[in-house]
C-alpha positions as CSV (number, residue, x, y, z in Angstrom):
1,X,-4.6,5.9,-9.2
2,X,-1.6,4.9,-7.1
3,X,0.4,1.8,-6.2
4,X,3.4,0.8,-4.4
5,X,6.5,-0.2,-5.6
6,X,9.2,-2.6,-3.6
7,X,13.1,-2.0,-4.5
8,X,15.5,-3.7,-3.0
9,X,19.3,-4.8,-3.2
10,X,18.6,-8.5,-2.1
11,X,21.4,-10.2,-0.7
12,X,23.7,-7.9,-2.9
13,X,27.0,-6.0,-1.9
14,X,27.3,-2.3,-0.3
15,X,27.0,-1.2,-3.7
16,X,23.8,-2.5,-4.9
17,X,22.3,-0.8,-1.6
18,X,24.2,2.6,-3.2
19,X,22.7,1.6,-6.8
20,X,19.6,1.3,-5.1
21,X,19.6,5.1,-3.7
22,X,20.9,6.3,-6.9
23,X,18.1,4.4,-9.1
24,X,15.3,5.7,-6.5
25,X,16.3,9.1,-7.1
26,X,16.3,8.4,-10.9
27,X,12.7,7.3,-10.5
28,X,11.6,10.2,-8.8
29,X,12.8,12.6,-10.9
30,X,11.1,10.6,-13.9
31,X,7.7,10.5,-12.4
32,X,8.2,14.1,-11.4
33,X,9.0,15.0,-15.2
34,X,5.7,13.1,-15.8
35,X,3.5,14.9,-13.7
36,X,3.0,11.8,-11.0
37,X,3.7,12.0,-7.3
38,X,6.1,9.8,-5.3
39,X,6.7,9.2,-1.6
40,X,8.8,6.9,0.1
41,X,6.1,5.2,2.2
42,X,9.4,3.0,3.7
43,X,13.2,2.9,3.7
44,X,15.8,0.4,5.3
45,X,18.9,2.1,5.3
46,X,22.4,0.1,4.3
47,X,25.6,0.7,6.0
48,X,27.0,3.5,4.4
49,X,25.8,6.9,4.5
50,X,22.7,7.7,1.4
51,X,22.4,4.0,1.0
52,X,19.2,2.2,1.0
53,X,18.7,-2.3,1.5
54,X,15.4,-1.7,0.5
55,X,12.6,0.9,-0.4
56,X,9.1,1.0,-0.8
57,X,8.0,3.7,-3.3
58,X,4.0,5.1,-3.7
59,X,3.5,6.2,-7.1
60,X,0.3,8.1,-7.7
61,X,-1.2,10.1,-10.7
62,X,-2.8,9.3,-13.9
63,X,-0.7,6.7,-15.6
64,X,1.1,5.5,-12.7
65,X,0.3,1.8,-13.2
66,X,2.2,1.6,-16.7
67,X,4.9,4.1,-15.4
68,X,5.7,1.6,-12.4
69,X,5.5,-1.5,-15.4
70,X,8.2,0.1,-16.9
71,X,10.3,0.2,-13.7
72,X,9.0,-3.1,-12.7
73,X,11.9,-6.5,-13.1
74,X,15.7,-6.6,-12.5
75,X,17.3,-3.2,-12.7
76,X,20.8,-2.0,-13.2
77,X,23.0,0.9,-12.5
78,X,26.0,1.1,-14.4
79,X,29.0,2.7,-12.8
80,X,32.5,2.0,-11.1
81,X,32.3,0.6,-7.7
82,X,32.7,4.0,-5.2
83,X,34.1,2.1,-2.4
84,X,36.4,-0.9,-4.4
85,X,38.6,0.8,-6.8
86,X,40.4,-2.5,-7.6
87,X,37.4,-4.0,-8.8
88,X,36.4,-4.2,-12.6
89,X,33.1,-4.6,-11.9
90,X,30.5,-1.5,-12.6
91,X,26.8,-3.5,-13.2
92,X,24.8,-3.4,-9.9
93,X,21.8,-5.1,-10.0
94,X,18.3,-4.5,-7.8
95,X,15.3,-5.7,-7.9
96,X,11.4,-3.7,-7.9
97,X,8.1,-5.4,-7.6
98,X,4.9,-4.0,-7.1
99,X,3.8,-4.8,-3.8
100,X,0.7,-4.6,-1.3
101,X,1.7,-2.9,1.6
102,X,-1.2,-3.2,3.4
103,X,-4.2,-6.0,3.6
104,X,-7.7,-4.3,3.7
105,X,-9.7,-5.2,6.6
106,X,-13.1,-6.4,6.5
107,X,-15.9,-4.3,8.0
108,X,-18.1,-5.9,10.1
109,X,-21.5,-4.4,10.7
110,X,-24.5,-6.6,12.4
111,X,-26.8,-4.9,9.3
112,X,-24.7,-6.8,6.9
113,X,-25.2,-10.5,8.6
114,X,-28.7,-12.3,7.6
115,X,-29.9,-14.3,11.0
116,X,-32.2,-17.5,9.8
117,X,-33.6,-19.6,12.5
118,X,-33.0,-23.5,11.9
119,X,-33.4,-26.9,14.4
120,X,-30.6,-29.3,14.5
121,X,-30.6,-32.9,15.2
122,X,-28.9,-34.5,18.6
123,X,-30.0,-34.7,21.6
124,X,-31.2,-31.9,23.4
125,X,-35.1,-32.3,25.1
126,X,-37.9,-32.0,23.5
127,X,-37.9,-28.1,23.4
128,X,-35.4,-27.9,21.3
129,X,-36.6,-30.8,18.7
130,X,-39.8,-28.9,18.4
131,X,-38.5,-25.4,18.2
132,X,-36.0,-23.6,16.1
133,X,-33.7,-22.1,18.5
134,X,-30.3,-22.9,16.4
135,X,-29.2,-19.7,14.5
136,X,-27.6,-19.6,10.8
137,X,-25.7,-16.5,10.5
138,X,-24.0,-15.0,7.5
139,X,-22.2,-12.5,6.4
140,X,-22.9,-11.5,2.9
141,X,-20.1,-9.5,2.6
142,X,-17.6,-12.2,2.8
143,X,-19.5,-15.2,2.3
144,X,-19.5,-16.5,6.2
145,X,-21.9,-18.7,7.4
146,X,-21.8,-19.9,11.0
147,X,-24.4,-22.2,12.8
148,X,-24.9,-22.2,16.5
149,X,-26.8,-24.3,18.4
150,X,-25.4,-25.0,21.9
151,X,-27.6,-23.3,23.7
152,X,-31.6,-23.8,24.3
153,X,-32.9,-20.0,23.2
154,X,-32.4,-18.2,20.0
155,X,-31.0,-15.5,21.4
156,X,-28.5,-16.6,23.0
157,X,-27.4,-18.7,19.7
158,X,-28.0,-15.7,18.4
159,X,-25.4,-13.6,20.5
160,X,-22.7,-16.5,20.0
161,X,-23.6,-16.6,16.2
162,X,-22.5,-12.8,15.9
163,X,-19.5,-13.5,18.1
164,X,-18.0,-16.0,16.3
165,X,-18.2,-14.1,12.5
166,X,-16.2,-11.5,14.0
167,X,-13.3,-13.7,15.5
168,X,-13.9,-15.4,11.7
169,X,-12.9,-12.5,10.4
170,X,-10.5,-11.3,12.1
171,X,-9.3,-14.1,11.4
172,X,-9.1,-14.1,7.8
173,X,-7.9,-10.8,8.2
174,X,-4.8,-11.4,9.8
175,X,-4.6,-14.2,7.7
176,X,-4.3,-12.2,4.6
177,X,-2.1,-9.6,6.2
178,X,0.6,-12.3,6.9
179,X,0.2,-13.5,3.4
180,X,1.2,-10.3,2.2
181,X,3.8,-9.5,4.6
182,X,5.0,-13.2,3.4
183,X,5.1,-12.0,-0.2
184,X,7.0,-8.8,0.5
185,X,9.7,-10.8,1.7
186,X,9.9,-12.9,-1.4
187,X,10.6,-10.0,-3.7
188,X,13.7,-9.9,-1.7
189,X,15.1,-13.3,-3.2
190,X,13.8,-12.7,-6.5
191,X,16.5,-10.5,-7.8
192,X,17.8,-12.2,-11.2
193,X,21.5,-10.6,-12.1
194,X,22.1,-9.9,-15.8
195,X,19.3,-9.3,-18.2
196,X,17.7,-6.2,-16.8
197,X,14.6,-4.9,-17.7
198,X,16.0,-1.2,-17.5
199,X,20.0,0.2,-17.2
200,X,20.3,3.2,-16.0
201,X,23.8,5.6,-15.8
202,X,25.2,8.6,-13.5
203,X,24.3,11.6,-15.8
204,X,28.2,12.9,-17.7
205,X,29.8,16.2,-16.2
206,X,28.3,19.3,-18.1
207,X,24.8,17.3,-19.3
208,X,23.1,19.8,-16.8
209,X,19.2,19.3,-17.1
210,X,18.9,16.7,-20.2
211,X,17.5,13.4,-19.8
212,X,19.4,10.9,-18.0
213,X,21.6,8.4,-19.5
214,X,19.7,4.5,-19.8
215,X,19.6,1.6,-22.1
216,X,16.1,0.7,-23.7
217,X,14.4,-2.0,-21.7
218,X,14.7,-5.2,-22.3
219,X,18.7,-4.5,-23.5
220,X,21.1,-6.4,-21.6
221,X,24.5,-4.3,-20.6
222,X,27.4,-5.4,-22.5
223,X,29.3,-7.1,-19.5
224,X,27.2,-9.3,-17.5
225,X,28.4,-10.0,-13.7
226,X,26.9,-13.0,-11.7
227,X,28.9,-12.1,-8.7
228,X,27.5,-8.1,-8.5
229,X,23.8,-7.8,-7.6
């Protein structure tokens, strides 16, 4: 089982792109301690130096699915600011999704499309009244059904009836591949400050290998901040 996971510091300040890198590393180290493998399929660096916009994490392993649910919604990391130390704030909020990255494309094989001859109405001699030189094709494994009947013999129709499913689904195809590109880019804008799912701290000086420091999920930190994302 694996799956992809989108994190990303939205439209946030230089620290929510540092939260981000500190919360992906967080992750990692989790999964590890849970026997599931990670990657970082994607990255967008921010402007400082081990800083990350945006990431997009594969998660794979047995239990991966519930381990990404619980690092799925508006996340915070809890700490003073590294680059403003005038500013009170110390909640930095990103966002992770699970995402496709991307669309499967549909095989086309000629075995898989069912040929039927047919007549059609309209003009066209009395050839083509009396014999059935149209051409229904469809591929069952999408579903697409295409008639032809331009030209006078079937297998020519026939040509131009295979022709056309393919540009059909490519088609579709790159239909579906925009659709999820589109969707990527939502999660972007779908960051919600305050009310994390998940808080997560910088580990104190002399913890050494103990489990990091976080707030149950679903707890809100104590100060919430609509400016920090």
């Amino acid at each position: 089982m694996s799956l992809h996971l989108l994190v990303s510091a939205g439209r946030g300040p230089q620290e929510c792109a540092w939260a981000l890198a500190r919360l992906l590393h967080r992750l990692e180290t989790e999964a590890a301690r849970r026997g599931l493998t990670t990657h970082r399929v994607r990255t967008v660096p921010g402007e400082r130096p081990d800083t990350y916009r945006s990431a997009v994490i594969r998660i794979s392993g047995d239990g991966a699915e519930a381990f990404a649910a619980s690092w799925t919604g508006t996340l915070c990391w809890q700490a003073p600011s590294p680059y403003r130390a005038s500013t009170g704030r110390k909640n930095w909020y990103v966002v992770a999704r699970p995402c496709q990255l991307d669309s499967p494309t549909t095989a086309f094989a000629e075995a898989d499309v069912e040929i039927v001859a047919c007549r059609t109405g309209g003009p066209g001699g009395q050839h083509r009244n009396k014999a059935s030189t149209a051409v229904r094709a469809t591929h069952r494994p999408s579903g697409i059904v295409v008639v032809v009947d331009t030209e006078r013999q079937f297998s020519l129709n026939r040509r131009l009836a295979i022709q056309l499913l393919r540009q059909r689904i490519a088609r579709d195809d790159q239909t579906a591949e925009r659709a999820a590109d589109t969707a990527r880019w939502r999660i972007h804008d779908e960051l919600v400050r305050g009310d994390p799912t998940r808080v997560e701290r910088p580990e104190p000086s002399g913890q050494g290998a103990g489990p990091p420091q976080r707030t149950r999920r679903g707890r809100s930190p104590r100060r919430r901040d609509a400016s920090a994302s």
